[in-house]
N, C-alpha and C positions, 0 to 999 in steps of 0.2 A: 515719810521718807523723801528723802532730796532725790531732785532728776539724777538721771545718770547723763555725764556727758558724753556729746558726740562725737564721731570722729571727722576731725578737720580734714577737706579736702584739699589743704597744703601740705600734707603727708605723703599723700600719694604719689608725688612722681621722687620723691626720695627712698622712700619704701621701695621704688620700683627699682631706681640706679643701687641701692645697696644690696637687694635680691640679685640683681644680673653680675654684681661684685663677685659675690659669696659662688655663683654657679661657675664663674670665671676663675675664681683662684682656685675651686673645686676641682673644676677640671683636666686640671694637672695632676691631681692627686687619684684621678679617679683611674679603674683600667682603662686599655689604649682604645678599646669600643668605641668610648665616654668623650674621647678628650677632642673630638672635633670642638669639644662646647668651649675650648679655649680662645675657639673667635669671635666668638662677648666680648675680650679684651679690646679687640683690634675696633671693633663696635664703639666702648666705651671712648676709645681714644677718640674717634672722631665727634662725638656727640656732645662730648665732654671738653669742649675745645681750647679754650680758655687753660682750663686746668691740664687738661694733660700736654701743653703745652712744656709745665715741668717734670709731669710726668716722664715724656719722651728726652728731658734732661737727665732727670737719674737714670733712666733707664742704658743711656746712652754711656754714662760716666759707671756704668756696673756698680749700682744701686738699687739691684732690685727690687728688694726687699720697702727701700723709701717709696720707690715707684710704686708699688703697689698700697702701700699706706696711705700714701699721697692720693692716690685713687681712692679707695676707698671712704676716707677719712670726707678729704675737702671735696671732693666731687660730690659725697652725697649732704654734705654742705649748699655745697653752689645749688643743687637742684634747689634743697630748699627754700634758699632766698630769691631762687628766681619764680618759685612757686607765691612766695610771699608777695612778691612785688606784681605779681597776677593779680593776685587776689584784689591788693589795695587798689590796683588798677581798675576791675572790672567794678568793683565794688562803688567805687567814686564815681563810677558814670550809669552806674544801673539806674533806671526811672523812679522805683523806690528811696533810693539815698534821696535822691535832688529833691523827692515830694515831701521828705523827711528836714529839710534843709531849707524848704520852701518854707514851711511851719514855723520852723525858730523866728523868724523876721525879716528874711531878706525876700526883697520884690516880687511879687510872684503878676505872672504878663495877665492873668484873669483880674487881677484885685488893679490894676490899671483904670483911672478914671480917663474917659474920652474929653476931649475939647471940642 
């Protein structure tokens, strides 16, 4: 039997902003107990900043409906790519990689002959 694959840890903060969506647009629909949970929205706006940038354009021009697409949709977009671009980041500089990079052929400061 083949491995089962993992779960990539560039998942998770998308998982997360689409979770906080869903409890946010919920909110509204929920009884009036519930609906404090509608300031995740106000949450997301600032977190999300870039994006809801047009966010607060539809929402402005009475578009609610795109504004909250727009959230939902590209926001948990953007997480992901900003998770991705983590990733490659941390991953390019971790001591593993470079020993791994070392190995292919380029100079390594030990294999250095003295004069």
């Amino acid at each position: 039997m083949g491995a089962r694959p993992s779960f990539k840890k560039v998942y998770i903060l998308p998982l997360i902003h689409f979770a906080i969506c869903m409890v946010a647009i919920l909110a509204y629909a929920l009884p009036p107990g519930l609906q404090f949970l509608g300031i995740l929205w106000v949450v997301l706006n600032v977190v999300d900043f870039p994006v809801s940038a047009v966010t607060i354009m539809f929402a402005a021009s009475n578009h609610g409906f795109l504004a909250g697409a727009w959230t939902v949709v590209v926001g948990t977009l953007w997480w992901y790519f900003l998770s991705r671009a983590a990733a490659s980041t941390f991953k390019s500089k971790s001591p593993l990689c470079r020993k791994q990079r070392d190995k292919g052929g380029a100079p390594n400061s030990s294999s250095s002959s003295r004069v």
